[in-house]
C-alpha positions, 0 to 999 in steps of 0.5 A, spaced: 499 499 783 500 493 782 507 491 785 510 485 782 514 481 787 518 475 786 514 471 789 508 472 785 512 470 779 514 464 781 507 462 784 505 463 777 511 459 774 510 454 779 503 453 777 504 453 769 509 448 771 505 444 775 498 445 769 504 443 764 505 436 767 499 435 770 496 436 762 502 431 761 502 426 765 495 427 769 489 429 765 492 425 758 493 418 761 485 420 765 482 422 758 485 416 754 482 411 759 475 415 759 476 415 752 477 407 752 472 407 757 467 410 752 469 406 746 468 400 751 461 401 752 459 403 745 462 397 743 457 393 749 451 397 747 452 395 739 454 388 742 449 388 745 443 391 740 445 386 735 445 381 739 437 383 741 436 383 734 438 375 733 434 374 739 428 377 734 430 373 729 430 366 732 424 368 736 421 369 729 424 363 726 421 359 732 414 361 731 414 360 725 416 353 725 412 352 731 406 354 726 409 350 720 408 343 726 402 345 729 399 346 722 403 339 720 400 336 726 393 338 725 394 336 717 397 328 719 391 328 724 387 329 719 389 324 714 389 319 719 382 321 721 380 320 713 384 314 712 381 310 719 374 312 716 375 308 709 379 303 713 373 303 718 368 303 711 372 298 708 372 293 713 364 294 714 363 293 707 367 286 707 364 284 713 357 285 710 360 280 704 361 276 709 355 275 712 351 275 705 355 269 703 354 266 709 347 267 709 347 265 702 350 259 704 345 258 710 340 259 705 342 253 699 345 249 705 338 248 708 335 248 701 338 241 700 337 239 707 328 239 704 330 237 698 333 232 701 327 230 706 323 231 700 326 226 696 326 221 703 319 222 704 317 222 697 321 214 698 317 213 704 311 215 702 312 210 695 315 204 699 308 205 702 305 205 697 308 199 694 307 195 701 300 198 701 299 195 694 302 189 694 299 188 700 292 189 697 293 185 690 296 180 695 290 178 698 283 179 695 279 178 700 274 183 702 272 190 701 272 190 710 280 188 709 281 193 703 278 198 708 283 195 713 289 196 710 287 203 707 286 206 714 293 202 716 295 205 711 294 213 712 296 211 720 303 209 718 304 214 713 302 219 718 306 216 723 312 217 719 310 224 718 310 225 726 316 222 727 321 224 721 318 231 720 318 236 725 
């Protein structure tokens, strides 16, 4: 049988006892600060699970703003190309002006220049005549002098042609 002794009575008080306050003063304050310990790490995971989600976002955000400057760079840039090849078109479009002006230009300035040397040969070659006939109905001597003063004639007019003609 079992006997029961005063000793075991009090052992079993005492861990009673001992079980009553360790739940009191031991096992509460150590499972309240686990409990917080807990509540602080959900807290850090959900803390941090929003923060790669922002993370996400801003990555999404650059990229499309990345995508939206590069196609606006390549849209400048071709603007630009079309704008400096109209300018470029342009400018070979006033040069060529320019040049058929000028060579409009070139081209009266050296008409009148013939007309000019036309209209002084013309007065030489009347002078001399006017000389040839003067001299010719001045003096009637014979046909010999008429022939004289014809070939004078032809080798001063072709003098002046060599001299003033080129």
């Amino acid at each position: 049988m079992i006997q029961i002794n005063i000793n075991l009575v009090f052992t079993i008080l005492n861990l009673i006892v001992l079980y009553l306050l360790m739940k009191k003063f031991l096992f509460g304050p150590v499972l309240n600060v686990i409990e917080k310990r807990k509540n602080l790490i959900e807290q850090q995971f959900a803390n941090a699970r929003e923060s790669e989600e922002r993370a996400h976002t801003l990555e999404a955000k650059y990229e499309e703003a990345l995508k939206s400057a590069k196609e606006e760079s390549f849209r400048i840039v071709d603007q630009a190309k079309t704008e400096a090849n109209v300018q470029a078109q342009k400018i070979v479009e006033e040069a060529n002006v320019q040049a058929a002006q000028l060579l409009t230009k070139a081209n009266k300035s050296i008409r009148a220049q013939q007309e000019n040397a036309m209209r002084e040969m013309e007065g030489k070659v009347a002078e001399l005549a006017m000389d040839a006939a003067s001299k010719i109905l001045g003096e009637k001597n014979s046909t010999q002098h008429d022939l004289s003063l014809y070939d004078q004639f032809i080798k001063e007019a072709g003098d002046f042609d060599d001299g003033d003609g080129q």
